[in-house]
C-alpha positions in Angstrom: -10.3 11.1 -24.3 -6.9 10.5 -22.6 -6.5 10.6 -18.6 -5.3 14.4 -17.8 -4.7 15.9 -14.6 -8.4 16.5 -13.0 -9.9 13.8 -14.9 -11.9 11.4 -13.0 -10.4 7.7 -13.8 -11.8 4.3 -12.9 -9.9 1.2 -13.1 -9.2 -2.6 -12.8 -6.1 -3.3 -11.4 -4.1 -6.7 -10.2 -1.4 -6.3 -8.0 1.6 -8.8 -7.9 5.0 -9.0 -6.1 8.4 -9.8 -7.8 7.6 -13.7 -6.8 4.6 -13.6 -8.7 2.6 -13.8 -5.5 -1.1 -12.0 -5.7 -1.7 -9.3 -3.3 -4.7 -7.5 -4.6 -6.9 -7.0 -7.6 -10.3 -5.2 -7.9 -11.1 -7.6 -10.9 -15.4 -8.3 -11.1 -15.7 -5.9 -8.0 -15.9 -2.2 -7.4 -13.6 0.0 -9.7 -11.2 2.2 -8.0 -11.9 5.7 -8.6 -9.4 8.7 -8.2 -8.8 11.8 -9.7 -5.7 12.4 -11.8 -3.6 15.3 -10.0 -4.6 14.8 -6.9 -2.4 11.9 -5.5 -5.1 9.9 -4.8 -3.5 6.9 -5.8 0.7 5.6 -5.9 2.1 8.8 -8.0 4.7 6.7 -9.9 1.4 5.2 -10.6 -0.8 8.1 -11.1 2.4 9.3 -13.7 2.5 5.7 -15.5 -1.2 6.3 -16.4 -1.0 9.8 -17.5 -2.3 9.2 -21.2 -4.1 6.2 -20.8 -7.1 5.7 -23.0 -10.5 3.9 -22.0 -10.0 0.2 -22.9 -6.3 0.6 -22.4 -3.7 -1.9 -20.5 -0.7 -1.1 -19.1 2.2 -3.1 -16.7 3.0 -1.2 -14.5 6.4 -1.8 -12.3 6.7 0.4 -9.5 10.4 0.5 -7.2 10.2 0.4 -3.0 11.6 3.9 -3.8 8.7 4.9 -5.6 6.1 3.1 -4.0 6.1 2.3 0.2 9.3 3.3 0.5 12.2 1.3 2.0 12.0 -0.6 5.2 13.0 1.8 7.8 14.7 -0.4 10.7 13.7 2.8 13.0 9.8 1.7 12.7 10.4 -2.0 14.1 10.8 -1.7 17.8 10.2 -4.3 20.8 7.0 -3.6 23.4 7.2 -5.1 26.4 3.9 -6.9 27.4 2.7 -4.6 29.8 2.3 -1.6 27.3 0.1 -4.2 24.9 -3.4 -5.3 25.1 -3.5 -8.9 25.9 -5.2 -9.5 22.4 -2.3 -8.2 20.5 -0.3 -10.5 22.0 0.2 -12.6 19.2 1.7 -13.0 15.6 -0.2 -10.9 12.8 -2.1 -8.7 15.5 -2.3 -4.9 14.7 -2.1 -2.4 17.2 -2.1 1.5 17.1 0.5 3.9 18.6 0.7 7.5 18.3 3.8 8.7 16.5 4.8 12.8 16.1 2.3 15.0 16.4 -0.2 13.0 17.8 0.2 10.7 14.3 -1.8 7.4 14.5 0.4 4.6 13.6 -0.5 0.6 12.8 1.9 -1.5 13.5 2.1 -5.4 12.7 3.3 -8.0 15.5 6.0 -9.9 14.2 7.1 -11.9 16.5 6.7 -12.4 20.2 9.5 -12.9 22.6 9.1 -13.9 26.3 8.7 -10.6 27.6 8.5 -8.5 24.9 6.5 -8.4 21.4 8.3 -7.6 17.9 6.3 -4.7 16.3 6.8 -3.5 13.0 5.5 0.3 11.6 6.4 0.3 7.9 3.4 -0.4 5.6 3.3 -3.9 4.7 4.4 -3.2 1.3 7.5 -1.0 2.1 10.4 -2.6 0.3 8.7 -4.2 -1.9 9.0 -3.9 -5.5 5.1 -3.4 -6.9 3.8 -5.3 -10.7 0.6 -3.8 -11.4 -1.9 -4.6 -14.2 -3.8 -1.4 -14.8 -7.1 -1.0 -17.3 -8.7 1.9 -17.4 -12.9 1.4 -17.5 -13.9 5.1 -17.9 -12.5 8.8 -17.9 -14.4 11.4 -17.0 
């Protein structure tokens, strides 16, 4: 059996940046489960895997393009303290903001100033070029 669109696919996966740095893997934990079709998962991913048999390995590289997207200079904007909690006032802190339409956004602080705070809204992986590891552990 081969993954197909509406088959049900676990998998292991390790996930890497061009540096070599680990970001994520799944490895001895719980599988991630997603149905093929359904963009569940990356779809440049989802489309690398198309085929796949149980068993099977595959690296996996996956463009900004094709992945997060590209930073978006837009989505990094200053808040001034008084428009923060006092607990996000710091480095690494996440905070919510509603975009269009009511969106919830989650923003990183990147870097405080002396009246303002540095917040960025791309996903942490925007820009970044993606090395995956993939196995697949069952098809249904």
């Amino acid at each position: 059996m081969t993954i197909t669109s509406g088959k049900k696919v676990s998998m292991e996966y390790t996930l890497r940046l061009e540096n070599g740095e680990l970001v994520d893997n799944n490895i001895g934990r719980e599988a991630l489960t997603f149905e093929q079709g359904l963009h569940q998962i990356i779809p440049a991913l989802e489309t690398a895997m198309e085929g796949m048999k149980v068993g099977e390995i595959k690296h996996v590289i996956i463009k900004p393009e094709d992945g997060y997207g590209p930073v978006v200079n837009e989505a990094i904007i200053e808040v001034t303290r008084d428009r923060m909690p006092s607990s996000a006032w710091k480095i690494g802190a996440q905070v919510q903001a509603k975009g269009p339409g009511d969106q919830l956004l989650i923003g990183r602080v990147t870097e405080i100033l002396i009246d303002k705070a540095v917040v960025n809204f791309n996903h942490p992986m925007a820009g970044k070029t993606l090395f995956l590891e993939v196995k697949v552990l069952t098809i249904q």
